[in-house]
N, C-alpha and C positions, 0 to 999 in steps of 0.2 A: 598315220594321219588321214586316215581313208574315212568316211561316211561311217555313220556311228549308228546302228541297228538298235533298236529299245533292248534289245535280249543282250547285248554286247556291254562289257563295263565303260562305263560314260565317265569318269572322273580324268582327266588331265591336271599334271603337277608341272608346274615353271619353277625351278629353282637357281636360285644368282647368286653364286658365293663371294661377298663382298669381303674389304680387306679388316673390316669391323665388325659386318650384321653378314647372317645367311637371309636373303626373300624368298619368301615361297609362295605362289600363287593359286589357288586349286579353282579347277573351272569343271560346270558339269554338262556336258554337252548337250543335255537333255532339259535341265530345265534354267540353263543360262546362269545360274549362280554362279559369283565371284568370288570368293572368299581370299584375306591375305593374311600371314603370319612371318614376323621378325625376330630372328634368334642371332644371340651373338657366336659370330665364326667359330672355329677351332682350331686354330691355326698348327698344333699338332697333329690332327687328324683330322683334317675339313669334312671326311663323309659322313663322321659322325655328326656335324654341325646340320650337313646336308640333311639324316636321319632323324634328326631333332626339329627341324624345321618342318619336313614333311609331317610329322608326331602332330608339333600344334597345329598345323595348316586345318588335317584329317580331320580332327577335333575325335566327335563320333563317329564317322563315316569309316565306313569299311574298308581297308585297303584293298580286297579282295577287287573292289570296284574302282581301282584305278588302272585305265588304260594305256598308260603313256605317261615319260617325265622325261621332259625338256630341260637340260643342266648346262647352263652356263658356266661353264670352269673357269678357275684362275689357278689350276695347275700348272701351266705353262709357263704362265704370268709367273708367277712366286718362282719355280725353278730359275727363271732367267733372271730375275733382280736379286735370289739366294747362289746363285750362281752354285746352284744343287741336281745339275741335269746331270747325265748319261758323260763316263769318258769314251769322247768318239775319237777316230782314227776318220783320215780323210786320202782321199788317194785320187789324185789330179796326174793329167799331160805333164810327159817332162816338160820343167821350163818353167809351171808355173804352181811351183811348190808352194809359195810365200803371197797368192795370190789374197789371202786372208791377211796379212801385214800390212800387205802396199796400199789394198783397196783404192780407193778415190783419192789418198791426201790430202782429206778436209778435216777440219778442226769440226768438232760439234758444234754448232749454231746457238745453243746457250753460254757457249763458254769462249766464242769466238775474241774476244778482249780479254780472256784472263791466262796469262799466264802459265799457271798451275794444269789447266785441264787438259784432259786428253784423250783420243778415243779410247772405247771398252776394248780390252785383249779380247784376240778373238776364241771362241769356245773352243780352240782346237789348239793348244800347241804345237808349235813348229817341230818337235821332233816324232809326231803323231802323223804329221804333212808328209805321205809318201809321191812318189812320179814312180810312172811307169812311159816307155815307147807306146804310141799311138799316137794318130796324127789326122784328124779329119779337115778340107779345106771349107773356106766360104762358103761353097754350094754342097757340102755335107759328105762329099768323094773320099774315098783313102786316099791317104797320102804316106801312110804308113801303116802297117798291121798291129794291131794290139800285141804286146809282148806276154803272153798268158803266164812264161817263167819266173817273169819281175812280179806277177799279180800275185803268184802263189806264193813269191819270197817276201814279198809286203802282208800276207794275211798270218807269215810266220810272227814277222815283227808284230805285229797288232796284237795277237795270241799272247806273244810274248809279255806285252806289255797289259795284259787284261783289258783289251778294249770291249766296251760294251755292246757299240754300236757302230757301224761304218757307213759314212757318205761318200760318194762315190762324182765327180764329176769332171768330165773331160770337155776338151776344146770343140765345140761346134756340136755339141753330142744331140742339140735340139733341134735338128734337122735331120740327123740319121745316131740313132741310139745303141744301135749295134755293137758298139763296143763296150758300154754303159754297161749293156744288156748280159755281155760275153764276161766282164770281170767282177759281175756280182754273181753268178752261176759259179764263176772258180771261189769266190770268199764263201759264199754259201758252203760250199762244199767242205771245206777248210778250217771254218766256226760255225757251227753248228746251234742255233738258237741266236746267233749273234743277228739283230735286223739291220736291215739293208736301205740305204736311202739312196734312190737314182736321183740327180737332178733334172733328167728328162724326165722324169715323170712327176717330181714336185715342181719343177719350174722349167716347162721346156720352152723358155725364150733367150733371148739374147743377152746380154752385158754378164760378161764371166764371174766378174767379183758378187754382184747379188745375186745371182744363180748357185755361184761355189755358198753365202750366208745361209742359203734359204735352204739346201740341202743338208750344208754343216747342222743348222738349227734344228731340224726336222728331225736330224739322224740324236741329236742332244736331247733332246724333249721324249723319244718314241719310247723309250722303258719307261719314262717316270709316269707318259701317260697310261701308258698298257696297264702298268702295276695299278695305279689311280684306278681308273676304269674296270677291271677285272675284280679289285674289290668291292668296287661300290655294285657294281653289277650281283656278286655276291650275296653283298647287303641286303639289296634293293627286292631281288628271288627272293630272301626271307622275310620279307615285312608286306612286300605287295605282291608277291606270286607271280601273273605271269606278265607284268607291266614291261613294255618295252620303254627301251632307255635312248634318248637322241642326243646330239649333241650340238650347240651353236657353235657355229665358226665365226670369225673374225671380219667374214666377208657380209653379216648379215642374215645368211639362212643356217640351215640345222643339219643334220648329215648322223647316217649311223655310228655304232660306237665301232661296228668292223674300219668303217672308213677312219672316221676320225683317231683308231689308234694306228695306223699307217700315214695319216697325215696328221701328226701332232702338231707342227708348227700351224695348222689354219684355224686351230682353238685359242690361240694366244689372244687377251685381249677380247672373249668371247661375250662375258656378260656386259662390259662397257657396249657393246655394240648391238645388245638384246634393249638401250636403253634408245639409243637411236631411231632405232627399228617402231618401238613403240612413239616414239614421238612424233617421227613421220605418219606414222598411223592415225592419229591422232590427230594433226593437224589436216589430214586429206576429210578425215570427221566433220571437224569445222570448217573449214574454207580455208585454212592457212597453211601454203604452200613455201612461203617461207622463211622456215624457224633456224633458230639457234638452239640447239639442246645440250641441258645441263644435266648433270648428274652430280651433285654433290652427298657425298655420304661419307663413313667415318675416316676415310682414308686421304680418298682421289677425289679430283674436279674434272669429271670427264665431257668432254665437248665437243658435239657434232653440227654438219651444217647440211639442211635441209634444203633443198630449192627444187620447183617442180614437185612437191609432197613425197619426193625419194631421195632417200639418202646418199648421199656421193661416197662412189666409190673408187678406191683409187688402185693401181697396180706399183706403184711406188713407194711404200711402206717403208716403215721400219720400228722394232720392236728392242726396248732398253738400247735405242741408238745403233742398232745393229742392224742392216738391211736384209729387207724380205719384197722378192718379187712374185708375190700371190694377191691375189683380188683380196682387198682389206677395206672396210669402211673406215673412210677418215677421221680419225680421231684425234683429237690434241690432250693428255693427258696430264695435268699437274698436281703436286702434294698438296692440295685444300680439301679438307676437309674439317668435321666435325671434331674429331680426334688430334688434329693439326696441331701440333706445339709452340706456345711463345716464348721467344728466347730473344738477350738481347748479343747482339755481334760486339765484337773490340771496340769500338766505334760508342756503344750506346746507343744505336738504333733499335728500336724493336721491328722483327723477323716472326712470321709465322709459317712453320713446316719449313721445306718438305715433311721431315720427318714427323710420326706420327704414332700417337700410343696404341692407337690399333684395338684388338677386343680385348688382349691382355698385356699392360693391366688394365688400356683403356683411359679416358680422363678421369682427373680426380675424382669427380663425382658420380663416378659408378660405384666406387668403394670396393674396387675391387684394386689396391695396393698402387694407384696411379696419384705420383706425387710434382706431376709439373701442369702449368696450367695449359689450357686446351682452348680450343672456339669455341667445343659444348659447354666448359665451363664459365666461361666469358658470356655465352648466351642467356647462360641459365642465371648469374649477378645481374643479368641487365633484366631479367625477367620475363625474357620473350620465351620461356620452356616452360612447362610446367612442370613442376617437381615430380607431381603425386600424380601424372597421366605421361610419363615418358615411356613409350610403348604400349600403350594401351593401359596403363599404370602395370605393370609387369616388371617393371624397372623402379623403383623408387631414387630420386636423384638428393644425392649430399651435398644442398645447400652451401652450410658451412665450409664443407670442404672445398668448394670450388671458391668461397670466396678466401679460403684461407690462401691459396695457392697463386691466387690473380693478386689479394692483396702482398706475398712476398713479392710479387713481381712489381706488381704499381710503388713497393717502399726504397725497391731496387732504382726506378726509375725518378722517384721524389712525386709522382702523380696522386692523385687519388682513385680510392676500386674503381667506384662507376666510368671515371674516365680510362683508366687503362683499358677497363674491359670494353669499352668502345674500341678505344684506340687497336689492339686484337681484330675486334669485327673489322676494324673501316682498313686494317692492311692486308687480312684477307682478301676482303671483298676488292682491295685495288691486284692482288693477284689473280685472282679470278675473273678479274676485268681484261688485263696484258692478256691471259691464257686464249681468253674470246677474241680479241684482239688481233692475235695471232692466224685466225683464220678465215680473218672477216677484214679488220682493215691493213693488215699488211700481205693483203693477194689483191687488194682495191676492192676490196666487199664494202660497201654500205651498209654499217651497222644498223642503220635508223632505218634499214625499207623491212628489217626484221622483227619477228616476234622471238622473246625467250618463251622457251618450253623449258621452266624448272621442274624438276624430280630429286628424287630421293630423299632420304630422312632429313636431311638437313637443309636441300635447296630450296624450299618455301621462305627459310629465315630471313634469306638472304637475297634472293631475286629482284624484289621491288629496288632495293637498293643499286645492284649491278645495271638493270635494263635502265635505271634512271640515267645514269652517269653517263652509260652510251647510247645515250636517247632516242630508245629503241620505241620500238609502234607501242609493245603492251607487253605484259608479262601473264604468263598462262602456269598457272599450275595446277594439272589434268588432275582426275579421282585415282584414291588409291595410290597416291605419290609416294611413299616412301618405299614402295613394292614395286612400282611403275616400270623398271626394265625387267623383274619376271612377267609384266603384262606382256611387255617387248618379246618375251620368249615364247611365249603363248599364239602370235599373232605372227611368225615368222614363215617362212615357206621354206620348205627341201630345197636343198639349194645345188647343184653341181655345176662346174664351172671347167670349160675347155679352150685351148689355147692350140692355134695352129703356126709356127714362127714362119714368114715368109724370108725373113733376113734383109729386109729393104728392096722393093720391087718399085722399079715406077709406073704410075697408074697408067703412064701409055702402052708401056710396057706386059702390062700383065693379060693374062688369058683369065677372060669372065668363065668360062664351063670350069677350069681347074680347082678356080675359088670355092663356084656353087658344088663343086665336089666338094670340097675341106667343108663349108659347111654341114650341107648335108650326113657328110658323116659324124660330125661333130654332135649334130640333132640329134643321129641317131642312138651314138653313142650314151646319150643326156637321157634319150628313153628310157632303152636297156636298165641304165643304174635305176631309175626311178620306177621303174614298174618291178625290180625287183624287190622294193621297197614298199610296195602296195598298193601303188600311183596306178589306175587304169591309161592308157597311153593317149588315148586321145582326150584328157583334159590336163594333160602335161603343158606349160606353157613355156616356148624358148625363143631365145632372145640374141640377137644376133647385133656384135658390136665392132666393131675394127681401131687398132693405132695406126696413126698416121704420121707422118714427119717430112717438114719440105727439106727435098736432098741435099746434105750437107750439114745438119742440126743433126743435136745429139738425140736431143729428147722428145718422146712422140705425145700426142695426142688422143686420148682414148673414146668415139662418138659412138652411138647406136647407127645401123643402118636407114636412114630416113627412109627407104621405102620396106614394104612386105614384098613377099613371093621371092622367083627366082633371081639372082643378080645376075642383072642386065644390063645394056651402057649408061639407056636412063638412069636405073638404080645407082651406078657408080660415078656418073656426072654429078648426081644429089648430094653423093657421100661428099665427093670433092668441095662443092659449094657450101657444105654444112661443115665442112674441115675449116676452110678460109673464113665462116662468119665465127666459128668458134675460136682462132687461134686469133682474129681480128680484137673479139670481145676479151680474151686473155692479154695480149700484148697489147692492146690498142693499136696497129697496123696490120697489115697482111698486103702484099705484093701480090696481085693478080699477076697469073703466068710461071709463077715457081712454079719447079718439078715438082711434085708430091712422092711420097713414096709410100707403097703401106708395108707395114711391119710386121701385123700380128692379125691375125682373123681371131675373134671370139663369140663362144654361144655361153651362153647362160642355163640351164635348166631347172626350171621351178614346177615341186609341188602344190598347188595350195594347201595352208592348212582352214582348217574352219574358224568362221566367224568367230568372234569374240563381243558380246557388247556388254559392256562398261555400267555398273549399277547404277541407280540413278536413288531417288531418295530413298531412305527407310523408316523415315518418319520419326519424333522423338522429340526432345526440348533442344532449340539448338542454342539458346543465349544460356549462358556460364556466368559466373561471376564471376566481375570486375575485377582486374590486379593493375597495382602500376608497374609501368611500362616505361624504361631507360630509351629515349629518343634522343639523341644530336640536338641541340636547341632547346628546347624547354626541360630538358631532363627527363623526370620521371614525369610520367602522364594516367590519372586513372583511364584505363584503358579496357573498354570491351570485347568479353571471350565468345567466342562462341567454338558449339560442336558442329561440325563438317556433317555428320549425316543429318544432322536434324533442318539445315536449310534450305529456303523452298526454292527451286528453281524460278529462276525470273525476278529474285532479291537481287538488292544494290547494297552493298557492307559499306559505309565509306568508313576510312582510315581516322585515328589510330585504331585497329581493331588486331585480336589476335586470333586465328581458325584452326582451332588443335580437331585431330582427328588418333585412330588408334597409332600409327606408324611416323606420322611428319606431324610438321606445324607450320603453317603460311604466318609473315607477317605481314598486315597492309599497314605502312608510317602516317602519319601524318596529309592528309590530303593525297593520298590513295583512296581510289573505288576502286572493288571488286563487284563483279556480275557473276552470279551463279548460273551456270550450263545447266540442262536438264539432264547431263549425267554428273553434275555435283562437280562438274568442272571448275576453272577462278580466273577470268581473265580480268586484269589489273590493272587499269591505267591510272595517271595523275591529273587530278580534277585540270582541266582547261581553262587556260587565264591564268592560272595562279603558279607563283614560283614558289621554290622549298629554299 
């Protein structure tokens, strides 16, 4: 991602394997072209969908002259909800064999009233959970020696039982690793090819149970992604030469394929979080600091929250329910999608998704063997799709079929098409509402001080409708939307991320030089990987953030250092004051005079990547002919098309209108205006004065 020399190949490829469509982005460094192409997944063999995407993106152009591809994976992702990873073996401190069982003793939080549910077993069976003698205390001392005898009788067992992969995590090991360190050199030894997951080095902090997840997972994921990654690498040498290949992680930035196949678990959840990325982006563009970002495409309805034009990140994750304590962008993911299936429950309620037809067979009206009704189809009876331009017309869509499928359902129900196929839209769109909900008004976010930033192929349909309901500023759906998180991939920066555990110090308590040590080498460390990487060192940028917690709380707080330079007392009175206004604006109180303690020292390390900007017209006819349009309230409405490239910046659409482009399609309802950005942007409010 270094400065791009005219003599040098200048093409850049963003690719986003979604659970329906592959995006692919291609960008030229040289002369600012954008280009995007939508392929459907492969879900037998995503690299190929991957290879087919990069195909149409190319078009003519030479692969010769591409420099670099940016791949958002959902290999992770799929391993862990096909529960198809790696069998690993785990080897913990006697004592706490079962710490994967006991965990926290919390019920999932969607299923906290039902009966029936329960948490996800954990990736590791109980009789795979070996102990070994060793013993570190609170301040990281032996208390006992590593038993190297039991180590080597535990790598018999694992052998024995064809284990693939081994995690490795003992009691306090994030403060002194030494033993971590000492009983993967004896497994090594013992399995040969078998990789090795330390928890101090995937997660060297504190809280035993998601330190033991986050290692378990890591060591679960690492063949599936090696094997992933080594082919596609393969691939990739035969079709573009000598393109290097990056990889997004979960936390927002991009990171080598060496790294990211050692830390498989930070790709999980990678291109959800390439859409974020672009949205913040986006929004720092126009002045809007802070969004709500949507992703809806054939699957998932994924959702970020933007404040300050950066994306929130959080160190408290967790991935299919299952905790991971690594730097992860916040994300709230639920089954809405375009592919989303209606079904009605015992009951006679109608239900849309989770479950979802996906690219194969896809909904009905792909015509590719999908025989239940979908969102797409339901969209495409109300008329908000166009048949003969779904993907750039690439796609031809089966009318019939989708109204054949919605009508068994509406004859199921006693309704009629056009109403069921509403009634579909308006229960989605109320799931999609709770999903935003979820991370807006039930943490006490004010929905309405927000803008929606919709994306992906399907989130134009639908946005005006959602931002209405939670009466939000405006709704924005940026250029290039249905491809808009490979933009996100494109616009990302290197990312490495360092963690020092202090184990709860109080702030009177602590020595500022020993800190500005763990910094400083932290920084330094952040170099090193990034200059090996291409990065010249002094335009590396790193970022320095700390957890905090008043003594006797469980759970910490994570702020940036409010001053630069060295940490001094100043520096660390600021921290403290910026602690108590931040946990004040969370809890709504804070007790002046609590002990403080800090937990965790962190640096950040970012590459820039290059600019990106965003096309703006390309001139062309943009008014389309007229189709009606299924609206709530008057029903069908003759209703105006237009095409997305051919509109003039500084146009006003008002509603009903419909805005197809090659990849998505916006609807503006009924007393909606849209403003066209001079990059072909739509931000969308509801005429003033007037109710719907």
């Amino acid at each position: 991602m270094s400065e791009v020399k005219s003599s040098q190949p200048s093409l850049r490829l963003a690719v986003d394997v979604g659970g329906t469509f592959t995006d692919v982005t291609l960008f030229d460094a040289i002369s600012g072209a954008l280009t995007s192409a939508k392929v459907l997944t492969t879900p037998a063999d995503r690299a190929a969908g991957v290879l087919g995407g990069i195909e149409a993106a190319l078009g003519s152009a030479d692969g010769a002259a591409v420099r670099e591809v940016i791949h958002g994976s959902t290999t992770g992702t799929n391993a862990l909800i096909e529960r198809s990873g790696a069998k690993v073996g785990l080897l913990t401190t006697r004592g706490f064999r079962d710490v994967l069982e006991i965990g926290r003793i919390q019920r999932p939080m969607a299923g906290l009233y039902d009966i029936s549910v329960d948490r996800p077993p954990p990736l590791v069976p109980r009789h795979l959970c070996l102990e070994v003698d060793e013993r570190l205390d609170a301040t990281g001392s032996v208390l006992r020696p590593l038993d190297e005898t039991a180590v080597g009788a535990a790598a018999e067992t694992f052998a024995a039982a064809g284990v693939e992969a081994v995690a490795v995590c003992f009691l306090f090991s994030y403060l002194d690793p030494i033993h971590e360190e000492r009983a993967a050199e004896i497994l090594a030894a013992a399995l040969p090819g078998v990789p090795m997951t330390l928890s101090c080095r995937v997660s060297p902090e504190y809280r035993e149970y998601e330190r033991a997840s986050t290692a378990v997972m890591n060591a679960y994921l690492t063949p599936i992604m090696a094997a992933y990654l080594d082919d596609l690498e393969q691939r990739l040498d035969h079709t573009l030469g000598a393109a290097k290949l990056f990889i997004i992680q979960a936390n927002g930035g991009s990171t080598s394929v060496q790294v990211a196949r050692q830390r498989a678990v930070t790709t999980v959840n990678s291109g959800p979080a390439g859409g974020v990325v672009a949205a913040a982006y986006y929004g720092r563009r126009h002045d809007r600091e802070r969004l709500v970002s949507v992703d809806m495409g054939g699957t998932s309805f994924d959702i970020g929250l933007i404040e300050g034009g950066v994306s929130k990140v959080t160190t408290e994750g967790a991935f299919q329910d299952l905790p991971v304590k690594i730097p992860i962008i916040d994300l709230h993911i639920i089954g809405a999608g375009g592919g989303s299936i209606a079904w009605l429950d015992p009951g006679g309620a109608l239900n849309v998704g989770p479950r979802s037809a996906g690219a194969d067979p896809g909904p009905a009206c792909y015509g590719r063997g999908g025989d239940q009704p979908t969102v797409t189809d339901a969209n495409l009876v109300l008329g908000r799709l166009n048949p003969d331009y779904f993907n750039g017309g690439q796609m031809a869509l089966d009318t019939e079929a989708a109204r054949r499928v919605v009508g068994e359902l509406a004859a199921e129900m006693g309704l009629g098409l056009e109403e069921t196929a509403l009634g579909i839209v308006k229960v989605v769109n109320a799931n999609m509402i709770r999903g935003i909900a979820t991370v807006t008004i039930q943490r006490g976010i004010d929905a309405r001080d927000f803008s929606l930033c919709s994306f992906g192929g399907a989130g134009g349909v639908h946005a005006v409708d959602i931002a209405r309901e939670l009466a939000m500023k405006e709704t924005i759906v940026p250029p290039l939307a249905g491809t808009f998180s490979a933009v996100g991939l494109l616009v990302t920066e290197m990312r490495h991320d360092f963690v020092t555990a202090l184990g709860g110090v109080r702030a009177e308590d602590t020595d500022l030089a020993e800190l500005e040590a763990h910094y400083q080498r932290m920084e330094e460390e952040g170099r090193d990987a990034l200059a090996t990487q291409g990065f010249a060192r002094s335009g590396i940028k790193l970022n320095r953030s700390a957890d905090l917690k008043v003594a006797g709380q469980t759970y910490e707080l994570s702020l940036p250092l409010p001053q630069e330079g060295a940490l001094d007392p100043a520096g660390l009175e600021a921290l403290l004051v910026a602690f108590g206004d931040l946990y004040r604006e969370r809890y709504a109180f804070f007790f002046a005079g609590e002990p403080i303690e800090l937990v965790n020292l962190r640096v950040q390390a970012l590459g820039a990547s290059e600019s990106v900007e965003l096309p703006g017209q390309s001139g062309g006819e943009a008014a389309k002919a007229a189709r009606p349009v299924y609206f709530e309230g008057p029903g069908f409405v003759e209703t105006a098309v237009y095409e997305r490239q051919g509109l003039a910046p500084g146009s006003i659409i008002v509603g009903p209108a419909v805005i197809e482009e090659e990849t998505a399609c916006t609807v503006v309802p009924p007393l909606g205006r849209a403003e066209v950005a001079e990059d072909l942007g739509l931000f969308i409010d509801l005429i003033r004065g007037e109710s719907t």
